[in-house]
VEXKOLKE-295297 format. One record per residue (C-alpha): x, y, z; residue in one letter. Coordinates in steps of 0.001 Angstrom, whole numbers, padded with zeros to 6 digits, always signed. Each point is the difference from the previous one (the first is absolute). Layout:
N
XYZa/...
This chain:
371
+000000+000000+000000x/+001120+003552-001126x/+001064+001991+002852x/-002177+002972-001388x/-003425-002397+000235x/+000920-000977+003431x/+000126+004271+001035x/-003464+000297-001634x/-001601-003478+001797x/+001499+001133+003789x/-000988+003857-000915x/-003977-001470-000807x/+000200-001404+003327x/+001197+003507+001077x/-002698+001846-000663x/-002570+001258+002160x/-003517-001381-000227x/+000762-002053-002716x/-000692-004192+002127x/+000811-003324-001181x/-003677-000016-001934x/+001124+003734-001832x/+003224-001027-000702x/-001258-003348-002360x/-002850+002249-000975x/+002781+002621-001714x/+001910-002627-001331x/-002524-001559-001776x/-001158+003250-001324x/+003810+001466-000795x/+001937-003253-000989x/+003292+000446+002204x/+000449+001943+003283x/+002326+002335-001614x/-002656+000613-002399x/-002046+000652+003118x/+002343+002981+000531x/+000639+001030-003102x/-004408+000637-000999x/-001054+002933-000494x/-002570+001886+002172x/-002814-000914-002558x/+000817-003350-000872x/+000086-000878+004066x/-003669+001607+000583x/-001211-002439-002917x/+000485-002966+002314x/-003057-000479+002169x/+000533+001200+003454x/+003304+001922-000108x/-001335+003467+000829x/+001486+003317-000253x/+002059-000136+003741x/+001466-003877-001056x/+000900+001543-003558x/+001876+002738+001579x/+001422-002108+002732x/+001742-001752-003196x/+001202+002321-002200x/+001456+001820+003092x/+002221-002879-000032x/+003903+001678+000583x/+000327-000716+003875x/-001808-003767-000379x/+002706-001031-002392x/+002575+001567+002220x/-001087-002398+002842x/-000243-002778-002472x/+003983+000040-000761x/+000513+000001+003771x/-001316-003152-000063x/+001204-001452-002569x/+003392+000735+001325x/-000765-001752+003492x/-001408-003301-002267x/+003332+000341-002079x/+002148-000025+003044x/-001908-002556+001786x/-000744-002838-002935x/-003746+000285+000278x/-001878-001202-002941x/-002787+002255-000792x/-003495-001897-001484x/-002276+002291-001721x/-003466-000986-000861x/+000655-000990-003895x/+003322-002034+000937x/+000158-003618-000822x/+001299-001066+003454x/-002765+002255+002237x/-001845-002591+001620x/-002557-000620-002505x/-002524-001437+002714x/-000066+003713+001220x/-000943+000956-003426x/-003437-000787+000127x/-000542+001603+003305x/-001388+003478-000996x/+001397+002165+002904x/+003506-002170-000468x/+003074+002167-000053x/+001495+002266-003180x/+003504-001093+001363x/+001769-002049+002639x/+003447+000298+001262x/+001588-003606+000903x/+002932-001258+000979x/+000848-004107-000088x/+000090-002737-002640x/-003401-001703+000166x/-002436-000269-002651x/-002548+002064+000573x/-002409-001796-002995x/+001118-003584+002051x/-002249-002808-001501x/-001609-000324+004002x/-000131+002945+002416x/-001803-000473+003802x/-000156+003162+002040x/+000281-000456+003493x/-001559+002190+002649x/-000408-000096+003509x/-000459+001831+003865x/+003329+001847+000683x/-000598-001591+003594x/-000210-003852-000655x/-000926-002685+002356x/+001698-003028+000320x/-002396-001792-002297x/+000188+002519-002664x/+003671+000201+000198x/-000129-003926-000278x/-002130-000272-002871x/+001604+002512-002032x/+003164-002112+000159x/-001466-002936-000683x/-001773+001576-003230x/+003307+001531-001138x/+002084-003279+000886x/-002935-001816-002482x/+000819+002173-002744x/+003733-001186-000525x/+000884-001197-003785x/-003414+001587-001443x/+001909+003071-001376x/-002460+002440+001652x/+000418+003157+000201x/-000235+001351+003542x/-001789+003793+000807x/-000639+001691+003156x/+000492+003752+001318x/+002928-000619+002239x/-001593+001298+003044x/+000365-001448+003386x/-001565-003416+000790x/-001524-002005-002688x/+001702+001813-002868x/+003160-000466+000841x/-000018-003385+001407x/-001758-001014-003665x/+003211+001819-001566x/+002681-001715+002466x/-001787-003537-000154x/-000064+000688-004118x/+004000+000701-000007x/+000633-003067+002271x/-002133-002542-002393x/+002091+001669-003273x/-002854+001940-001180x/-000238+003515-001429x/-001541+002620+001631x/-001118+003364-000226x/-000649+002676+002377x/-002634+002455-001058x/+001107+003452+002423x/-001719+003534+000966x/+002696+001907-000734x/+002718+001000-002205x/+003252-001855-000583x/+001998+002179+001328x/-000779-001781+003619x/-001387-003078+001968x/-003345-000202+002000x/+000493-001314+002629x/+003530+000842+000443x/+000135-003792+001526x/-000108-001619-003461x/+002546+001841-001654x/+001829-003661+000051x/-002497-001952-001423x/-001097+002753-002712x/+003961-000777-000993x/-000567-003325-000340x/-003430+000036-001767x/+001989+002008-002974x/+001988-002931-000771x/-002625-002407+000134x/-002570+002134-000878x/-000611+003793+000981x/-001209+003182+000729x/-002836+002251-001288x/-002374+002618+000231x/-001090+002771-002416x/+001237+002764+002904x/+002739+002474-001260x/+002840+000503+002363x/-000646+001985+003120x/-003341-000902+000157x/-000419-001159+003649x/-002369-002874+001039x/-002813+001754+000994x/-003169-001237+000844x/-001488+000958-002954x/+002304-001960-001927x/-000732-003775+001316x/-003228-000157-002275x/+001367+000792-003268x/+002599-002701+001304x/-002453-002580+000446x/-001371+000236-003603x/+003096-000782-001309x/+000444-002975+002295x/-003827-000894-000913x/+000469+000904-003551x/+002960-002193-000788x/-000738-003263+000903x/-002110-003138-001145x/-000908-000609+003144x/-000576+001907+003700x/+000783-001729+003321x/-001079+000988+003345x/+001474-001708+002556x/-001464+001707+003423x/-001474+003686+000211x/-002409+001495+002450x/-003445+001105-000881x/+001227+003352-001008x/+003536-000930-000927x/+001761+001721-002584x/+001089-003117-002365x/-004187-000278-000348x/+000281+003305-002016x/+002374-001298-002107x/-001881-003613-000522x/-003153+002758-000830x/+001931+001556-002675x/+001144-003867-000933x/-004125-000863-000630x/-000523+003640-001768x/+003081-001259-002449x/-002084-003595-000080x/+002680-001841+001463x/-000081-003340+001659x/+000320+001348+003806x/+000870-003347+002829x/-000477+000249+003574x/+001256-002261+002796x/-002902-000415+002717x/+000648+000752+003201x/-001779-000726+003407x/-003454+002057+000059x/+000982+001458+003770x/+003361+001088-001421x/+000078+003654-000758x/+003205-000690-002704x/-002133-002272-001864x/-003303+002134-000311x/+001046+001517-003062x/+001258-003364-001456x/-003489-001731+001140x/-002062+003097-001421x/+001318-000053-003484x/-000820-003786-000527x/-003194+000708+002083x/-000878+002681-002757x/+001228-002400-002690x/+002861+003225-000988x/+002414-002931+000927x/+000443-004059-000775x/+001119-002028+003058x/+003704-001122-000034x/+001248-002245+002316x/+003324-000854-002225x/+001811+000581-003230x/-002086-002603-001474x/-003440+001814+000072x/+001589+002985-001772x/+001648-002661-003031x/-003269-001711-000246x/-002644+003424-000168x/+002782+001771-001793x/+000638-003092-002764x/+002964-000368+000332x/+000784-003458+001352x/-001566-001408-003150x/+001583+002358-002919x/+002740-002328-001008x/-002141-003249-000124x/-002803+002446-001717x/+002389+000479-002757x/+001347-003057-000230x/-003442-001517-000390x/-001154+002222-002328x/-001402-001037-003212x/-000353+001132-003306x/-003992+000113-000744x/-002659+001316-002706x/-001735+002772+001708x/-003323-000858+000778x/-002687+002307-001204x/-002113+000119+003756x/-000844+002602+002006x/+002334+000872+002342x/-000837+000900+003651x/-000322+003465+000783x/+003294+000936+001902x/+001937-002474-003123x/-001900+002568-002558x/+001057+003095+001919x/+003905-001128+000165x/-000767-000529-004438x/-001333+003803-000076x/+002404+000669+001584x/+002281-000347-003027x/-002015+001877-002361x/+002232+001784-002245x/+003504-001053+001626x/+002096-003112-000910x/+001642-000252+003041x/-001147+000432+003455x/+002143+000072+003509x/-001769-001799+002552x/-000082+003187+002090x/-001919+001484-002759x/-002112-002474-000186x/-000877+000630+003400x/-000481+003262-000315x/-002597-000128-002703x/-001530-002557+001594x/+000007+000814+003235x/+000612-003027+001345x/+002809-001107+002245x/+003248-001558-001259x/-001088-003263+001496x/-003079+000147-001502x/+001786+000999-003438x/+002383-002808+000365x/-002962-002680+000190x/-002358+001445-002804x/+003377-000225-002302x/+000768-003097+000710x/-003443-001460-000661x/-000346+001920-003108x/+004028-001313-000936x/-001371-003576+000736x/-002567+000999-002491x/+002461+001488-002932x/-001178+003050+000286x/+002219+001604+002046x/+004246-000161-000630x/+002072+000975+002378x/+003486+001754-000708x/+003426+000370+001907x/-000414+002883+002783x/-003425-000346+000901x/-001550+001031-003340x/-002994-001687-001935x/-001572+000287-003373x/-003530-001573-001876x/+001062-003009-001670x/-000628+000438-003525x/
């Protein structure tokens, strides 16, 4: 990437009024965020919404780029790899997430488009039991290549991110803040150790502090990224529920371990599942079997090559179809996005329809109407 587009994407972020929502709005509208900068007055109060004070905001845009090389100094001298919305390696997950971030700052070798991503997400105050079963959930992940994501806060989080290290997994800490620091100070050794088997990331410019206000837009990355949400313990009003909210809003497959009902940790847990915003876990295995994936490799192995048949097809099997009107290619997030329907849910409607040759699935998650 040209030095020149990467002033123009950190300058859109820059810019006053202009949100996540805005900034993919512009783009859309202008091609290219330099383009963004470089539109005339008329040509920006064309696009639906931008009024007169957002148009002026832009073309005023002398001290926003100024900032913009300030940072782009600090990623420079600190190897941070800057993801903008249209990049090939943003997690593409996060794509179809409309309030997902124009750009992320990350730091760490870990594929962010992994073939399997679990979020984990927890009480920063765990019991014994929770502390427990998060280990043994993380211990039954070794070998399956997963890909680890939590918000590196105290409790749950981090024990998800130490347990993932120890069982040779990647993992990624989603943080409030800007790179330029570590919250909480405490983890400034792990958060090391994550970037070389795994990383760092948040779409926070340096010296932004992690304020309050912050945590949210965290948690929609950590919801917005994954295939699947895990809550392992979290009180009734527990902050890993908002995150597991924004996790159903994305339709995500969110996973709750139950708890005792006089147990004040577990209320939250035993309300989701209650409320059916949750499926029950009690190991690894429920999340492979709702999720699909203990039965992908013997799926395609048994796969056979078949006439389509001309009968109706279900109603959820006809919505994944539509779902492909005009595109040759579809990525099973997009599919579930159109859809609405969860990834699990995704993953078994393709499979019946593959069974049925009329579905083919591709390398990296992608399907197409057999012809």
């Amino acid at each position: 990437m040209a030095q020149g587009d990467l002033l123009y994407q950190v300058g859109l972020t820059l810019v006053e009024g202009v949100g996540d929502v805005w900034a993919k709005n512009l783009l859309a509208y202008c091609g290219s965020a330099k383009e963004i900068f470089e539109a005339k007055k008329p040509q920006l109060l064309k696009i639906p919404g931008i009024g007169e004070g957002l148009a002026n905001t832009i073309i005023k845009q002398k001290n926003i780029l100024k900032d913009a090389e300030k940072e782009l100094r600090f990623i420079e001298e600190k190897n941070i790899t800057p993801l903008f919305f249209t990049d090939e390696n943003y997690p593409q997950r996060l794509k179809y997430c409309t309030d997902s971030p124009i750009l992320l700052y990350y730091k760490g070798n870990a594929d962010l488009n992994a073939q399997k991503i679990v979020a984990v997400v927890g009480t920063r105050q765990p019991s014994e039991y929770g502390r427990e079963q998060t280990e043994k959930f993380i211990n039954e992940l070794k070998g399956t290549g997963i890909l680890v994501v939590s918000g590196l806060a105290y409790g749950i989080d981090v024990l998800a991110h130490k347990k993932a290290l120890d069982n040779d997994l990647d993992t990624v800490g989603v943080v409030a803040h800007g790179l330029d620091r570590m919250y909480p100070q405490l983890h400034t050794g792990i958060s090391m150790k994550m970037q070389k088997q795994g990383g760092i990331l948040t779409d926070f410019r340096s010296g932004t502090k992690p304020d309050a206000v912050n945590f949210p837009k965290r948690n929609r990355i950590v919801a917005g990224m994954c295939d699947a949400l895990v809550v392992m313990e979290s009180k009734r009003d527990g902050g890993s529920l908002i995150t597991a909210t924004i996790a159903n809003s994305y339709n995500k497959d969110v996973f709750a371990f139950p708890g005792r009902v006089n147990d004040p940790l577990s209320e939250g847990c035993n309300g989701f599942i209650k409320s059916h915003k949750a499926s029950l876990m009690e190991s690894a295995a429920d999340l492979f079997y709702i999720m699909g994936w203990e039965t992908e490799t013997k799926a395609k192995k048994k796969k056979t090559k078949q006439i389509p048949l001309l009968l109706n097809l279900s109603d959820d099997e006809q919505k994944i179809v539509d779902a492909f009107a005009g595109k040759k290619e579809l990525h099973m997030d997009e599919i579930s996005y159109v859809s609405g329907f969860p990834i699990s849910k995704v993953a078994a409607v393709l499979l019946q329809l593959e069974f049925s040759n009329i579905i083919r699935s591709h390398p990296g998650k992608m399907y197409s109407i057999t012809n």
